[in-house]
N, C-alpha and C positions, 0 to 999 in steps of 0.2 A: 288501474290502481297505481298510484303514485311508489314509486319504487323508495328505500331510504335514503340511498344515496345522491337523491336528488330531493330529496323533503327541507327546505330550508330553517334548521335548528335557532335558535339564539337561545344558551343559556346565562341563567344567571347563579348565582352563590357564592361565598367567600370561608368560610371556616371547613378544616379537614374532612369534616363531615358530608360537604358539597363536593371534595373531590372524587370520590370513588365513583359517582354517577356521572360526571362528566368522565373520565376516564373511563369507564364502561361505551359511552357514547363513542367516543372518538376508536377508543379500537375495535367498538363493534363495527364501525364502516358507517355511521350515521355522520350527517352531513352538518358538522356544528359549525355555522357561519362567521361567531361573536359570541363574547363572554363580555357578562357585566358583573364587576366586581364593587367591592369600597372602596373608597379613597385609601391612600397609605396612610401610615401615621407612628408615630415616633414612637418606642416601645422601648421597654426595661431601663437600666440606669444610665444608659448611655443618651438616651434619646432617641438609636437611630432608626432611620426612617424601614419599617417591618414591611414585609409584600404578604397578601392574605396566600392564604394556601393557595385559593383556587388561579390568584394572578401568578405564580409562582406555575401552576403547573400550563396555565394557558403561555405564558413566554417559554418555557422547553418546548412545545408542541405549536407553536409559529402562530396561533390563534387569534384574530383581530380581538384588543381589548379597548372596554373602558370604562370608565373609574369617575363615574360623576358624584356630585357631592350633592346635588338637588335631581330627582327623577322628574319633576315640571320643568324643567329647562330648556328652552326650544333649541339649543344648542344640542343637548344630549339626544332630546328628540329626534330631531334632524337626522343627527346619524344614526339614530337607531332604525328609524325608517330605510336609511340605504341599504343596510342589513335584508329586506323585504323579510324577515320573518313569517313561516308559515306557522313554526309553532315555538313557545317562550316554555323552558322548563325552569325552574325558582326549586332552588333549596337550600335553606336555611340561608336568605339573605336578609329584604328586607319588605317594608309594606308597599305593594305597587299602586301607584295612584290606575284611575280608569282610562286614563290618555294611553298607559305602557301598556296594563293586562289586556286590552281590549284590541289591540293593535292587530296580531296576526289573525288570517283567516280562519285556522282550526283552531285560536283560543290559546290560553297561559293556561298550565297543568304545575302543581306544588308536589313536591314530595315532605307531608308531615310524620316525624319520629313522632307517631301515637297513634291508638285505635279514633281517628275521628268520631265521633264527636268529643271524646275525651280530650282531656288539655292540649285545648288551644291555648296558644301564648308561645314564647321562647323558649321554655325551657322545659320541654312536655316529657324528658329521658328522667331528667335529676326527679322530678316531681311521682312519676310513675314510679322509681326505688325509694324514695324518701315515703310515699304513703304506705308502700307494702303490698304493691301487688303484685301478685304472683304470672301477670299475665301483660304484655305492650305489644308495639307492633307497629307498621307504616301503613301510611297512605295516600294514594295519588288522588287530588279532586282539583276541580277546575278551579280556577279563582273568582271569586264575587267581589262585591263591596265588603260585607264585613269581614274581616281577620277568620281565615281558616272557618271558613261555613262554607263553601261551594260543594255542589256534587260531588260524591265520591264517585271516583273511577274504580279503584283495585286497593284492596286491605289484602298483609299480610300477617299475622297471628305469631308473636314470639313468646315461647316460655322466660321470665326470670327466676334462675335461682334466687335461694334463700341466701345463699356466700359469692353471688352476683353485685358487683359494685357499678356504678354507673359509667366508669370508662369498657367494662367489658358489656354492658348490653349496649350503649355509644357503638362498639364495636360490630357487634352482632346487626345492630340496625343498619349501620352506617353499606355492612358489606352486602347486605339484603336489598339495602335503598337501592343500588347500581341496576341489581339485576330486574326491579321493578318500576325502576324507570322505562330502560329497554324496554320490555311488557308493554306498558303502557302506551309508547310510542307507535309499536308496531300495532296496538288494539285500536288505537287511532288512526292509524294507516289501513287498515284491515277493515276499518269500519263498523268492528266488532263493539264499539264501547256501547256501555249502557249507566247509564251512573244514576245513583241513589241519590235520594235529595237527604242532608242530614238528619231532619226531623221528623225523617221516613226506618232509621235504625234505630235499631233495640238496644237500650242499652239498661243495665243493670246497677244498680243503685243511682245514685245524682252524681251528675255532671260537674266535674272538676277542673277545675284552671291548673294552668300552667304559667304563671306569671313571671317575669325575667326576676330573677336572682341578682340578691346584692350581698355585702361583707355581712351586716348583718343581720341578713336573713340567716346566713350560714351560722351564728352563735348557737353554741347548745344548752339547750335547756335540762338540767340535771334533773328538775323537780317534774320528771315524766316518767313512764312504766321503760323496762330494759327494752323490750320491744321495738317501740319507737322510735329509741335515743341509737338502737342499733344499725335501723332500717334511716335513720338520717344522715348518719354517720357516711352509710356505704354510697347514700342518694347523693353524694357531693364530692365521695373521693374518685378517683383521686384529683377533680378538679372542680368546684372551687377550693373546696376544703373545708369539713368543719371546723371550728376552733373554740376557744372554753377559756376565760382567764384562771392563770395558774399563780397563786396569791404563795407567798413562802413565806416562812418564818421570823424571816428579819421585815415583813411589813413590803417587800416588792413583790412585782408584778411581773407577769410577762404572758402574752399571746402564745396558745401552743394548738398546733393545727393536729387535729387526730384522723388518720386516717383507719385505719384498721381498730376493729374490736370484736370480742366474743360475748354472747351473753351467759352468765354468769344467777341461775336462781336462787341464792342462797336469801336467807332470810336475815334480817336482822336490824336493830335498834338504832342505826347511824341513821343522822340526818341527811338531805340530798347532799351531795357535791365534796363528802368526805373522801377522803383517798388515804389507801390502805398501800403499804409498799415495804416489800424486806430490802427496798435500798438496790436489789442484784439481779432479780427476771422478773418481777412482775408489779404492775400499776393496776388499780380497780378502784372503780367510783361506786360508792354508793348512789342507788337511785330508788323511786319509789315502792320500786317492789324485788330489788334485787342488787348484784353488781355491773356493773360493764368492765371488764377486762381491756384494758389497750394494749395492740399490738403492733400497732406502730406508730409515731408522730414525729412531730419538728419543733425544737425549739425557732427563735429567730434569729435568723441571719444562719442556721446550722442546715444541715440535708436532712431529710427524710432517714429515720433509724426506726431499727425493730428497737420493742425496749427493752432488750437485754444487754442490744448497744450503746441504748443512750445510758442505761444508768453505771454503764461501766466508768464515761465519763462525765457525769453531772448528777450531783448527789442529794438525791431527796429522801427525805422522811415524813413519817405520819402526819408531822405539825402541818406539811403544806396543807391546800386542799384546792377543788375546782371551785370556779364562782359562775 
């Protein structure tokens, strides 16, 4: 049996999310040969040129990189071959053509943030707290032709809280993905795998996307039940962010990102997107069967406040309201 410190790694991945697994890799004594990341690219108002997480922690840790911008490239190729790769681990980077996946002997293995077959797509954490369920999880499977369909190798099973936002189960996964990498690697080493074909698991109710997230996917919709607008709320904070126009009394506008909220059952005759406020702790929207309470947001161009801070300095009344 092939020991791991002589197992030839190549990983790939680029957002913080990817590092913990490589970082697990490297100080479990696993033999990572090469890291392949994204290209740089120019980032916030300055323009300047950003390093992705995972290129960031492979140069502290002396790790051959590289950073192509076509994966068909016989350039990229080329070297990825001198690598000799026994095995390609991928999380959360990007879609591998069949020239990359196919490449090492033991095969390319994915770590996906979701109960496979569940949302597939990019964005399987926000989607899983934005619909409301009480249940997500990771998963190791081989890579195929289509997007997130290959055999699963190893599921792990996460509860999410009710007052669970998506940066804290992000978190939870993110630190679960590490030690299930490792598993995996050594199940492959060990010879121990056995993996499910997807359309071989049980799953319960129908099969949901995870489809990548843009600005405004993230707009809220007032004219939905408290439930929803709570569970969408949390499904994006604290990153992308929902946001809602905030129309005021003199006729302007402005974008306000809300992160935090309570639900709120009270009954009553307001139409959606009213806003109720004593001006000094508290904002609530009417919604279709209730209120939403916010408990924190952003104006623009200002930081993130609770709202007892914001309304100390920016002063609204009932005339406003959400749009």
């Amino acid at each position: 049996m092939m020991r791991k410190e002589d197992l030839r790694i190549v990983y790939m991945g680029t957002p913080d999310f990817a590092v913990e697994s490589l970082r697990c890799l490297v100080e479990g004594g696993y033999n990572v040969v090469g890291v392949i990341t994204m290209p740089d690219k120019p980032a916030g108002r300055g323009h300047k040129i950003q390093y992705s997480p995972v290129k960031q922690y492979a140069l502290e840790h002396n790790l051959p990189l590289l950073q192509p911008e076509k994966l068909k490239d016989e350039t990229f190729l080329q070297a990825l071959r001198t690598w000799k790769a026994d095995i390609q681990i991928v999380v959360a980077f990007r879609m591998l053509p069949e020239v990359v996946w196919n490449m090492p002997r033991l095969g390319t293995f994915n770590l996906h943030a979701s109960l496979l077959p569940q949302y597939r797509g990019a964005a399987p954490i926000n989607w899983a707290v934005i619909n409301g369920d009480t249940e997500t999880g990771i998963t190791t499977f081989f890579l195929r032709h289509e997007i997130d369909t290959g055999e699963v190798i190893q599921q792990v099973r996460v509860p999410i809280a009710d007052t669970d936002n998506v940066g804290i189960v992000h978190d939870k996964l993110m630190t679960l993905g590490g030690q299930l990498v490792t598993e995996t690697v050594d199940a492959i080493l060990n010879g121990t795998v056995k993996t499910i074909p997807q359309e071989e698991m049980a799953v319960v109710g129908e099969l949901r996307p995870a489809p990548k997230i843009f600005k405004e996917t993230c707009r809220i919709d007032w004219n939905q039940p408290v439930k929803r607008i709570y569970d969408f709320i949390r499904g994006l904070s604290p990153y992308p962010a929902a946001w809602s126009e905030l129309l005021l009394p003199d006729g302007t506008t402005m974008v306000v990102k809300i992160f935090e909220t309570e639900k709120l059952s009270q009954p009553h005759q307001l139409s959606p997107g009213t806003l109720l406020t004593d001006g000094k702790s508290y904002i609530r929207i009417a919604v279709t069967d209730g209120l939403i309470g916010i408990r924190a947001l952003q104006l623009p161009g200002k930081k993130r406040l609770k709202t007892d801070e914001l309304l100390r300095g920016f002063r609204l009344t009932e005339e406003a309201r959400m749009a």
